[in-house]
C-alpha positions, 0 to 999 in steps of 0.5 A: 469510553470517552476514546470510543465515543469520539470515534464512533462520533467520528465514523458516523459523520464520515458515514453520512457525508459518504452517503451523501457523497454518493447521492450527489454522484449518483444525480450527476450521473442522471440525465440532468447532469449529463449535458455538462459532459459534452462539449468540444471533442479534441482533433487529436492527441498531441502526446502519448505519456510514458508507462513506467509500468511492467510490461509482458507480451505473452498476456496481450496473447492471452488476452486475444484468445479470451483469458484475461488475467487480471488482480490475480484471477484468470477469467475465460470469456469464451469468445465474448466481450469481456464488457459482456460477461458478470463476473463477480470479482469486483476486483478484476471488474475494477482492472478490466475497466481500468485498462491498464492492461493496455500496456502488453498490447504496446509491448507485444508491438505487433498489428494484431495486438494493436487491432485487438486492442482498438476492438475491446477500447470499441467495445466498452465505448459502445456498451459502457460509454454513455451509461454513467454507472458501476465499477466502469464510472467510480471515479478512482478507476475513471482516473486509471482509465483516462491515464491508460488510454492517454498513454496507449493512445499510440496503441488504440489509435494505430491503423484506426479509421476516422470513425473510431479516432473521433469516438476515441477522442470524444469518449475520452473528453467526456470521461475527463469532464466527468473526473473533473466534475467529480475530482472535488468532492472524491474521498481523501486518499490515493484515488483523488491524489490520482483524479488529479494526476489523470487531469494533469496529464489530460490537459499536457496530452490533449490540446487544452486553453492554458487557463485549464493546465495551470488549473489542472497544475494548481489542483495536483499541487495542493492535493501533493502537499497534503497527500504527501508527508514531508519525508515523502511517505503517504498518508494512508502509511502504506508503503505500496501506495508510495510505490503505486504513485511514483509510478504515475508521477514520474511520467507526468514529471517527463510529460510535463518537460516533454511539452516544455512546459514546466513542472510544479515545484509541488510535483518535483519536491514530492517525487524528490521525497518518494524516491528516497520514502521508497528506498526506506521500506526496501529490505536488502532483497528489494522486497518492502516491509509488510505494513498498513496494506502492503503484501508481495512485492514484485520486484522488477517494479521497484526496481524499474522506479528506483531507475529514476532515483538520482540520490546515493548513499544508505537510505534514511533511517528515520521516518518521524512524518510517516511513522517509521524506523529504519536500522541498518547496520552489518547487512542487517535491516530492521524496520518498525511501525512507530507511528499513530494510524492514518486518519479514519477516513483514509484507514480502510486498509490501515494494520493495527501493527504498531510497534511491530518490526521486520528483520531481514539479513542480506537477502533473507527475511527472518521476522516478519508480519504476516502482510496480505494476500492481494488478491485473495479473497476478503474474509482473512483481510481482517486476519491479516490486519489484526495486532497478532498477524504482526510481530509485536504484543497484543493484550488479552489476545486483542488488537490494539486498534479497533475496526468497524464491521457494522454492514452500514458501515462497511457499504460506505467506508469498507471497514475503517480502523478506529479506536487506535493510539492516541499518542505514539511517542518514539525516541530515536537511539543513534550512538556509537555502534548502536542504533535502535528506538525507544517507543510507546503506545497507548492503544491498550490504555483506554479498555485495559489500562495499559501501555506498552513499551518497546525498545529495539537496539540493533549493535555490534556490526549487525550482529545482535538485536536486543529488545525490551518489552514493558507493559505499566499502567498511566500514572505508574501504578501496580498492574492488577492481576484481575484477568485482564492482563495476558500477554502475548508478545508475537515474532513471525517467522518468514516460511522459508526460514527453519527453526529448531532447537540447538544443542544448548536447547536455545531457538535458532531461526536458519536459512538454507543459505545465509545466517542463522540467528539464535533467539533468547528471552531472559523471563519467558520461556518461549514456544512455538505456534503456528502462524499463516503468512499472507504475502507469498507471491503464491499466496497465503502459506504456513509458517510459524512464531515464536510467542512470549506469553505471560501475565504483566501482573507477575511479569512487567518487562520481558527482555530477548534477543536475537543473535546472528551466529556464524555459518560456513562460507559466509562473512560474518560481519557482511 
């Protein structure tokens, strides 16, 4: 009770500085504060910073006859303005004003595209520009804005007459004003990490008094050193945003060197760290492991970002700041949550995922958790968040962290992780042909009164995978049998995987080319559920797991295997 009061004390003090947080935005935005906006307007742009991001011609096609495809909804405009029209998507209104979608108009490198892009930057000048207010003025997606303009500013700006140049360039200053004033006082988290970033480049693309560049400088340092952990994960735990990031970071590096100018240690080490963070979410067919917030993967994206990754050699396999492990060994991957969750106020997308794994064999997923639909709609967030949306055990078939869905709250924080692990300790195993963890959580000790241990060895070239899963009480004492001590111990399979029973009656997870892996439990008798698998490319579709379900009472340690057999034609040992 003590755990759930400090949270709940914790939750509403982050609930009241949001609240108040928000009420300074909102007087800043007012005509009071508007004056500190305006100023000097730039007489030009002195660089166009890179864009690492994908680019595709046939959306700035698109976008020129009225669809707009963006965060994974297609909007028809019907001839009007985009800024004109109310759709309801709050995210695609966030893409929309965003901008990054900028980029397919350089791509496509035509004068149309260029025109067409010149109109709609004209439009939400006119309509957005002097009206401080919604989705367009949050900060996070001002920070987008900014860096997507700086960049395409070759774009907008190409056959613009001077009227438009100097509109361009005004607006432009205002917003970095704006950010600046705002920067300070935004919630923890990648969109501040990213206000810094914007002002960075605002001040290297734009000419500005060295007094501002070495603010700029110092501010995106600091916000790097507490940002990024010292194995270069994140501090939110989610492997996207390490991606999302890089590919901001990595072209202010070149910026910076661009202007001759010299980048900040802060910025060098944490690409440095990211780069090789990345590489240890990464399965062998490129895709990362589906933990706190990550969903599909596209792959081209990883790979345009690991171009710039100087190291060689396997990845790490220990990630003790991010909380991870990482075994790899016969072309088997195995990956695993061993980590506390991320702060309350940076745990809006955070998974109650502790103790779970992926396994993948070369290029094939088998185990899995279910991820999340990116795009898709807000009521199976909570679903894909849960304990059983992840290969691990859940208690009395709930989650081992808690998430608040209080209205009041969710207006402010969205809907925040608390109540989680208190202690978290792992234990690495690295010995001769061997590699695995030893790990323990205690999200279930405060409302039933038990830990849970998992213990994961991964031997004999890749080829078998052991697992150990102990439920006991703090102290060491009996576990009780008072209906409170049912568990369900989950492995999702992937849906491309088959799975069926072979001849000796045993479970076998098979790919329709590759491996296949024979699962056994020595105590419980496995079956087969139904599950849901939310990070598809084409969105959420069925598949299934493979559950142990049984009372820790009776039955304290259960002990499974998964075993890679042999298939035609294909090397076992690879």
């Amino acid at each position: 009770m003590a755990l759930a009061a400090g949270s709940t004390t914790r939750l509403w003090t982050l609930v009241a500085r949001e609240f108040w947080r928000k009420t300074r935005r909102r007087l800043r935005a007012g005509p009071i504060y508007r004056w500190r906006y305006s100023g000097r307007t730039p007489e030009r742009v002195l660089i166009a910073p890179p864009d690492l991001r994908l680019a595709d011609p046939q959306i700035a096609l698109e976008i020129y006859y009225g669809r707009y495809p963006l965060s994974g909804h297609m909007v028809e405009t019907g001839g009007k303005s985009p800024f004109q029209i109310n759709v309801p998507n709050r995210g695609w209104q966030k893409s929309l004003h965003g901008f990054r979608w900028l980029r397919h108009m350089r791509a496509a490198g035509t004068e149309l595209a260029a025109a067409n892009a010149r109109a709609l930057v004209s439009d939400w000048i006119v309509m957005h520009g002097n009206q401080i207010s919604g989705v367009a003025w949050e900060p996070g997606t001002t920070a987008k804005r900014v860096i997507a303009w700086l960049q395409h500013s070759s774009v907008v700006l190409q056959g613009a007459e001077f009227p438009f140049y100097r509109a361009f360039l005004k607006s432009l200053a205002m917003q970095i004003r704006y950010l600046r004033s705002m920067a300070r006082e935004m919630p923890d988290g990648k969109d501040r990490l990213r206000a810094r970033i914007a002002l960075a480049f605002s001040t290297l693309s734009l000419p500005a008094p060295a007094s501002a560049l070495r603010a700029a400088t110092r501010n995106l340092a600091e916000e790097l050193d507490h940002q990024i952990l010292p194995d270069g994960g994140h501090i939110s735990r989610n492997p996207m945003t390490v991606l999302e990031l890089l590919a901001d970071l990595l072209p202010l590096r070149q910026t910076y060197a661009n202007q001759a100018e010299a980048p900040p240690p802060a910025l060098i080490n944490a690409i440095d760290r990211m780069l090789p963070a990345l590489r240890f979410f990464r399965h062998q067919d490129g895709s990362l492991a589906r933990f706190n917030g990550m969903g599909a993967t596209i792959h081209d994206r990883i790979a345009t970002i690991l171009r710039h990754d100087d190291t060689v050699g396997a990845p790490l396999l220990h990630a003790p700041h991010s909380g991870y492990e990482r075994l790899s060994m016969g072309g088997v991957t195995v990956i695993a949550d061993t980590g506390l969750p991320p702060p309350v106020d940076i745990s809006n997308a955070a998974h109650a995922g502790c103790l779970a794994f992926e396994l993948s064999s070369g290029r094939q997923h088998f185990i899995v958790n279910a991820g999340i639909d990116t795009y898709g709609a807000a009521e199976f967030r909570p679903l894909a968040r849960a304990t059983a949306a992840h290969s691990t055990a859940t208690v009395n078939d709930t989650s081992s962290a808690r998430f608040s869905h209080s209205l009041r709250v969710s207006d402010l924080l969205g809907s925040p992780l608390i109540g989680g692990p208190q202690h978290v300790p792992c234990k690495r195993i690295d010995q001769k042909g061997v590699q695995g963890f030893v790990a323990r959580h205690d999200g279930y000790a405060a409302r039933f009164g038990l830990l849970h241990e998992r213990e994961v060895k991964l031997a004999e070239n890749g080829n078998v995978l052991t697992g150990r899963d102990r439920f006991l009480r703090p102290g060491g004492a009996a576990i009780r049998n008072n209906g409170r001590d049912f568990v369900t111990v989950r492995f999702h399979i992937h849906p491309d995987i088959g799975l069926l029973h072979d001849e000796q009656g045993r479970l076998t997870l098979a790919a329709s080319q590759g491996d296949t892996w024979v699962f056994t439990c020595a105590e419980v008798a496995p079956e087969i559920e139904e599950s849901i698998y939310f990070a598809g490319l084409g969105g959420p579709r069925r598949s299934r797991q493979i559950v142990l379900a049984f009372k820790a009472s009776e039955i304290a340690e259960v002990h499974w295997q998964l075993t890679r057999a042999a298939v035609a034609g294909y090397p076992e040992n690879n």
